[in-house]
N, C-alpha and C positions, 0 to 999 in steps of 0.2 A: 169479624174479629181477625186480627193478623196473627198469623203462625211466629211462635218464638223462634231467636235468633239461631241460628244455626252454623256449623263449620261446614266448608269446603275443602275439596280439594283441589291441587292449584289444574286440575282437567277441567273441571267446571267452569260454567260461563260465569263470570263478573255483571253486575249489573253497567253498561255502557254509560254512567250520567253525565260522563265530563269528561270532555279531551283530555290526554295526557299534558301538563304543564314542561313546558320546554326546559323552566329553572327554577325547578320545585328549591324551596327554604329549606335549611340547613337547621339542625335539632335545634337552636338555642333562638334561632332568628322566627322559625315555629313558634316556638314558647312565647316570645314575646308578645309576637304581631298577635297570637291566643286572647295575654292577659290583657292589651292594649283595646281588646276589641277589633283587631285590623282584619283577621279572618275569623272562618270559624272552625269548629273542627270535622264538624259535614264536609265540610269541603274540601278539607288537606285530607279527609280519611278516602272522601269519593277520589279525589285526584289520585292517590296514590294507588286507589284499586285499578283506576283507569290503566295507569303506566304499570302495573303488573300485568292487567288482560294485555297490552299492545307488545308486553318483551315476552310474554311466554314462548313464543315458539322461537325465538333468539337465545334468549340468556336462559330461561330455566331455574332461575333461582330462588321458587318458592317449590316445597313437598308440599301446604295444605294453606287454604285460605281463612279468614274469620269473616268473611265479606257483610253477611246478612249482620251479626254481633260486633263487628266494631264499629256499623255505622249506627247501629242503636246506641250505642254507650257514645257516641260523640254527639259534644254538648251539651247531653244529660246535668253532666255533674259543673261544667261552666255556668251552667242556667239556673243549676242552686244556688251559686255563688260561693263554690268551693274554689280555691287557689293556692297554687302545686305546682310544684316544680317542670311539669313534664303535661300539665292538666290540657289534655284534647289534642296532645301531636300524638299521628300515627309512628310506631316502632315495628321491628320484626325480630322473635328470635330463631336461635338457632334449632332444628328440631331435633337435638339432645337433650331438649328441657321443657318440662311435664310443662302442659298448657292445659286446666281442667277443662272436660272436654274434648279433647283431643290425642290421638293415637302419638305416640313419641315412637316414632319406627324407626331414628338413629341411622339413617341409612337403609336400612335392611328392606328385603322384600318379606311378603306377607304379612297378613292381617294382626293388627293389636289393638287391645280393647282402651278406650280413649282412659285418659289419665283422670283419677277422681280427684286430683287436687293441684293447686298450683307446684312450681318449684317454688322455694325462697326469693329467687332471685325474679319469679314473674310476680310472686304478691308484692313485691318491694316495688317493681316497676308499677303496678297497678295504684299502690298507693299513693307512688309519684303524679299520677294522674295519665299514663302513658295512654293508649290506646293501639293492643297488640291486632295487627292486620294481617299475619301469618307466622309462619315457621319457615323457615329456610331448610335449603338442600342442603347435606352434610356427605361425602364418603360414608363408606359401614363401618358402624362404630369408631369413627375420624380416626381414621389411622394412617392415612395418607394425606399429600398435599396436592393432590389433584379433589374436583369434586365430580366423581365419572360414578355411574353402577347399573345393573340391571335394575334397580328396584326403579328407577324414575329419568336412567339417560345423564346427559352429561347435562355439566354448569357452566357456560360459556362466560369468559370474560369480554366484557364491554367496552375493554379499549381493541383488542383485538378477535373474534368470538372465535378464530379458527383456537384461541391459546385457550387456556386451563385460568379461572381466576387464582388456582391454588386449592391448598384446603386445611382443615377439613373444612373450615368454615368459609367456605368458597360461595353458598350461597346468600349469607349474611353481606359478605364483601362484592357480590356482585349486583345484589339487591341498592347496598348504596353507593356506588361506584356508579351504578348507573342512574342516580336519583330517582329509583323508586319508593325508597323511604328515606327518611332522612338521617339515621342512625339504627344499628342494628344492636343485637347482642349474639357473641359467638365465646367458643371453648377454646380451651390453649393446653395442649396436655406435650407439643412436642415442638410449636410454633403454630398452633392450629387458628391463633388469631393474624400473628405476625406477620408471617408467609401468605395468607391472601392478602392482608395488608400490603404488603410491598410489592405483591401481581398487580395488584389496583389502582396502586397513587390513593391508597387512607393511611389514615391514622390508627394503629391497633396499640392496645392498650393490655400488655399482660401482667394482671396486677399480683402482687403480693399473695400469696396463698393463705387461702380463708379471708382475703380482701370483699370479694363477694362469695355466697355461700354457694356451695352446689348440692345443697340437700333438696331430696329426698336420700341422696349419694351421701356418708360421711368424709369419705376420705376419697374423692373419683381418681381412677386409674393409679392405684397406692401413691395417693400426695401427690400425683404429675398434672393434673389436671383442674384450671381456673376456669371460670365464667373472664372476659373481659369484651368492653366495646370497640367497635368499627364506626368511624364517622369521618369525614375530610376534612376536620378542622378539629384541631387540639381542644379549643373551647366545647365543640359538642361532644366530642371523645370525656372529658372531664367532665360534664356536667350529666352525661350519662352513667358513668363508675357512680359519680358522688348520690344520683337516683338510688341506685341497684345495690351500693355497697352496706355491709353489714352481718353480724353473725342471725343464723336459726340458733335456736338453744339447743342444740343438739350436738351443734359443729365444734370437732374437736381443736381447730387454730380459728384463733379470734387477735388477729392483728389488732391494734389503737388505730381509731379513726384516723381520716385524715381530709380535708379538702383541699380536691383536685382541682375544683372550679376558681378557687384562690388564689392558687399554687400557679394555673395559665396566665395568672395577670399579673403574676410577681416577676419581679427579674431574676434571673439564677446568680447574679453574682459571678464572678471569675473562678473559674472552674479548670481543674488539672484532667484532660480527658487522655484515656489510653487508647490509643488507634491497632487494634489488632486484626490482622489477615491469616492467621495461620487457626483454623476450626481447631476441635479436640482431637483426638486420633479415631479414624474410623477405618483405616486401613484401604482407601479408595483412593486415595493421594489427590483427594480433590483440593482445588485451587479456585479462585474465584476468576471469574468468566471476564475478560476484558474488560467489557463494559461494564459490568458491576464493579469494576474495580474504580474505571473511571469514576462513575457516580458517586460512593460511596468517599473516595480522595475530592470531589467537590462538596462533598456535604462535613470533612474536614476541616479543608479549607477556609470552609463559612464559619465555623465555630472558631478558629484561629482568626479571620478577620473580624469577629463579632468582642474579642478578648481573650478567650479561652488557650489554656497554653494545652495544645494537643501534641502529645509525643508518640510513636510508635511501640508498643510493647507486647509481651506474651505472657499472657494467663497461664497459670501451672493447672491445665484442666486434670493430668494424670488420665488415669483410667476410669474417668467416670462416665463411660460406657458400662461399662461393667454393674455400676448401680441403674443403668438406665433401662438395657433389654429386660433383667425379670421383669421389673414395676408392670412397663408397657405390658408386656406380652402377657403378666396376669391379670394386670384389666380386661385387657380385651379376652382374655377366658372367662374372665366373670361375667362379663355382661354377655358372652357368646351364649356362653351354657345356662342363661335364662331364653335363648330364644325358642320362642313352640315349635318353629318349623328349622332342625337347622341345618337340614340339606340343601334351604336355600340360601344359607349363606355362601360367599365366596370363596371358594378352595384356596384361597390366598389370608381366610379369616380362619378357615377353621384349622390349617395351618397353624396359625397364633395362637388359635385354642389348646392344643395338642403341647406345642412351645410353654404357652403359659402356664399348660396345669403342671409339665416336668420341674419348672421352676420356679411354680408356688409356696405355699409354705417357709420352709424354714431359708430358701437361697434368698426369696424374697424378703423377709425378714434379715437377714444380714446385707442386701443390700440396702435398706432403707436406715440399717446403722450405721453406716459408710457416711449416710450425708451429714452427720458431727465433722468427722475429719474432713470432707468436700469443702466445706460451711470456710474450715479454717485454711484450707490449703487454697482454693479460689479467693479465698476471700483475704486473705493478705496482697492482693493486687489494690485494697481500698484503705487498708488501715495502713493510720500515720504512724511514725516513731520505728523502732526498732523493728526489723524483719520487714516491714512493710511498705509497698512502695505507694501509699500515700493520693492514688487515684480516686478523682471524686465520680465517675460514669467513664463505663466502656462502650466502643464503639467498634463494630462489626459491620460487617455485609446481613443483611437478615436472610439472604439466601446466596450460593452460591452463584446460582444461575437465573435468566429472565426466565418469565414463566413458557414452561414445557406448550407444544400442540396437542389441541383435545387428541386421547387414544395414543399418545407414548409409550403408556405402561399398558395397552389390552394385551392378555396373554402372555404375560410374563410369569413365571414362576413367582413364587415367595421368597425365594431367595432371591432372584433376577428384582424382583421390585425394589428389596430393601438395601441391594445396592444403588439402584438405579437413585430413589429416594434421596439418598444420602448421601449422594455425588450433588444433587441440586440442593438440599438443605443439611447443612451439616452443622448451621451456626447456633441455631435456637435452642434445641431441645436443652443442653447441659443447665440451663436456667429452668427450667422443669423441675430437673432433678434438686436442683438447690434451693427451689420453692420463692426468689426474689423476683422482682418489678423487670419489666423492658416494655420498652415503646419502639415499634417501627414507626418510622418519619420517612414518606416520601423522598427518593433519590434523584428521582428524573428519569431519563426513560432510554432505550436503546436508539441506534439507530431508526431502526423497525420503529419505532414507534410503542415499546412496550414497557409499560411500569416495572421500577426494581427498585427497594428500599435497604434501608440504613437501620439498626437495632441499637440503641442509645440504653445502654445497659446498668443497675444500680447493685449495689448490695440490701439484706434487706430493711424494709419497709421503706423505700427511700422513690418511691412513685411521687411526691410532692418536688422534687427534686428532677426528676425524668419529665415532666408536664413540662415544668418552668425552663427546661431548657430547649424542648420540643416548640413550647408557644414561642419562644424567640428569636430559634430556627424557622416557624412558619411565618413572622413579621419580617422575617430580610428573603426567603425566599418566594415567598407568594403562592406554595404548589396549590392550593385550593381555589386558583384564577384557572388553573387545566380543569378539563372537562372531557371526555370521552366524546367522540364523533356519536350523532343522532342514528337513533338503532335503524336500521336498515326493515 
């Protein structure tokens, strides 16, 4: 009799069934070739464990496998003749989210007792038909845009591994960056999807808050923090959201549906874009990095030769910094001061613990009521008529700078990092705080040879709108023809 399925972790050996596939299928072209009978899912589950055992000591971008339990549940439920959206492709999430059976250790070192139930967002995947093949590497408690820590080493990016894929969701984005799954799921609480999106040449998707649910959390990181997908093509980006998207009845923001998978095959129509360079105020005087500058001016460009009338302008961000440091900082006390051991957290974490709890409570609470006025004061950059300058999507750099070298930030202070941070990322987070949609879309790449993205920005609920002008952008530029050099 065979022993039940069991989790790994990504030290354990993989069963060796199948070479690694040189050009593993993409989420939607999986599904297909699934429902067509063209593969099976034995095989996309074995292949992709393959290409995880061959990049571990390169990229690093699983904490824990399912290896023995997702190759039982592939084809299972094919062979009943069940059909779903998603029924027998291999996925990975990011490991901030409960996988029953499995420890959610967020980053962090030491032992946690494995999760007794799904998140929302893995039973929805499940329903889809997905089949989860790991958890991704994340920073502690995704606070940074690097994915480096003592609990498990760094997360190497796949176009260049000496660089950083980003983060936090750095191992999500370098898992499919490198075609080891074909879509991932990752967190966005400050650009935690966006920014390894745009280290990598993906697609990231930060949707609308309460778009998909992060319960067993009601409100993660006070309102800052979304579930959104990682894939290289807006089509699987979409069709991954429209899987996973939905309220828990618990969840206190319950956006109206919308389909995404629709929305990539529609035209956008001619569209008023605002082209802005200048971030919110962070007092670093950062500026965007030449080549980002470049990129980001050719991926205008394209929207102006595709129709689009793209004008230069400046968002009234004000000081919403000011609503941004409590939130963050008493997240991450909340979830710090649930850890059992937490000396071994990062003197750079417990730091933020100490910050967070000073300004919990009632500062946190008034800045979370700032975001009515934020809502109105950014948001007159979208509305028509009077006071308003009538913008249909904003367009940014999604980082300042191409992604950092592994070990930048080792042994910096807390304060030294969160300069450092925010001299390379200064563009995402304020969308955090305002709770609406953005997509980064591949920009193209440095000299080096390094990926850097584009942040195609809405007011909210206006993600059907961001897809459709993203899918349009991916038919005249083609970035989903690049591929990363073969792992070494």
């Amino acid at each position: 009799m065979s022993s039940a399925p069991t989790t790994r972790t990504a030290e354990e050996p993989v069963p060796d069934r199948a070479a690694p596939d040189p050009a593993p299928r993409g989420l939607a072209d999986s599904a297909r070739a699934l429902a067509d009978g063209d593969a099976t899912s034995t095989a996309l589950v074995t292949a992709a464990l393959a290409r995880i055992a061959a990049s571990r000591s390169t990229l690093n971008a699983f904490r824990h496998l399912r290896a023995e339990a997702a190759l039982a549940e592939a084809d299972r439920r094919l062979a009943a003749g069940e059909r779903l959206p998603l029924l027998g492709v291999p996925v990975a999430v990011k490991d901030d989210t409960d996988v029953a059976g499995m420890p959610t250790h967020f980053g962090c070192a030491g032992d946690r007792v494995a999760a007794t139930a799904d998140s929302e967002a893995v039973r929805r995947l499940r329903a889809a038909g997905a089949v989860i093949v790991g958890k991704t590497n994340s920073c502690e408690l995704g606070q940074w845009p690097f994915t480096e820590g003592a609990a498990f080493g760094a997360t190497r990016n796949p176009w260049h591994t000496d660089h950083t894929p980003g983060g936090s969701s750095g191992g999500s984005a370098a898992a499919v960056a490198a075609g080891l799954v074909p879509a991932a799921l990752g967190s966005d609480g400050a650009g935690s999807v966006r920014i390894p999106a745009a280290w990598t040449h993906l697609v990231g998707i930060k949707p609308q808050r309460g778009r998909i649910s992060v319960h067993p959390h009601s409100d993660a990181f006070q309102g800052l923090t979304v579930n959104g997908p990682l894939a290289r093509t807006v089509e699987d980006a979409a069709l991954l959201l429209d899987a996973v998207a939905g309220p828990h009845p618990e969840d206190p923001h319950r956006p109206p549906p919308v389909d995404a998978s629709a929305a990539a095959r529609r035209d956008p129509g001619r569209l008023r874009v605002a082209l802005a360079w200048k971030p919110p105020l962070t007092l670093t005087g950062t500026a965007p990095h030449p080549e980002v500058r470049r990129a980001v001016t050719a991926i205008a460009e394209a929207l102006a030769r595709l129709g689009h009338d793209v004008v230069e302008a400046r968002p009234r961000y004000g000081l919403i910094g000011l609503g941004f440091v409590p939130r963050a900082t008493a997240g991450i006390a909340e979830l710090a001061a649930l850890h059992p051991e937490p000396a071994l957290l990062d003197a750079r974490t417990r730091s933020a613990l100490r910050t967070g709890t000073r300004l919990g409570g009632r500062v946190v609470r008034a800045a979370r009521a700032r975001e009515v006025h934020q809502h109105r004061r950014i948001g007159a950059l979208f509305h028509r008529g009077r006071g308003g300058a009538g913008f249909d999507v904003l367009l940014t750099p999604t980082t300042a700078l191409p992604p950092p070298r592994i070990g930048t930030f080792d042994g910096l202070s807390a304060w030294r990092t969160d300069v450092a941070i925010t001299e390379a990322c200064p563009y995402a987070w304020p969308w955090n705080v305002l709770g609406w949609p953005g997509v980064n879309v591949p920009a193209g790449f440095t000299r080096d040879g390094l990926p850097v993205g584009a942040q195609l920005l809405g007011p909210s609920r206006s993600e059907e709108r961001l897809v459709s002008l993203a899918a349009q952008l991916e038919a005249d530029l083609r970035w989903q023809d690049h591929r990363p050099p073969p792992l070494g």
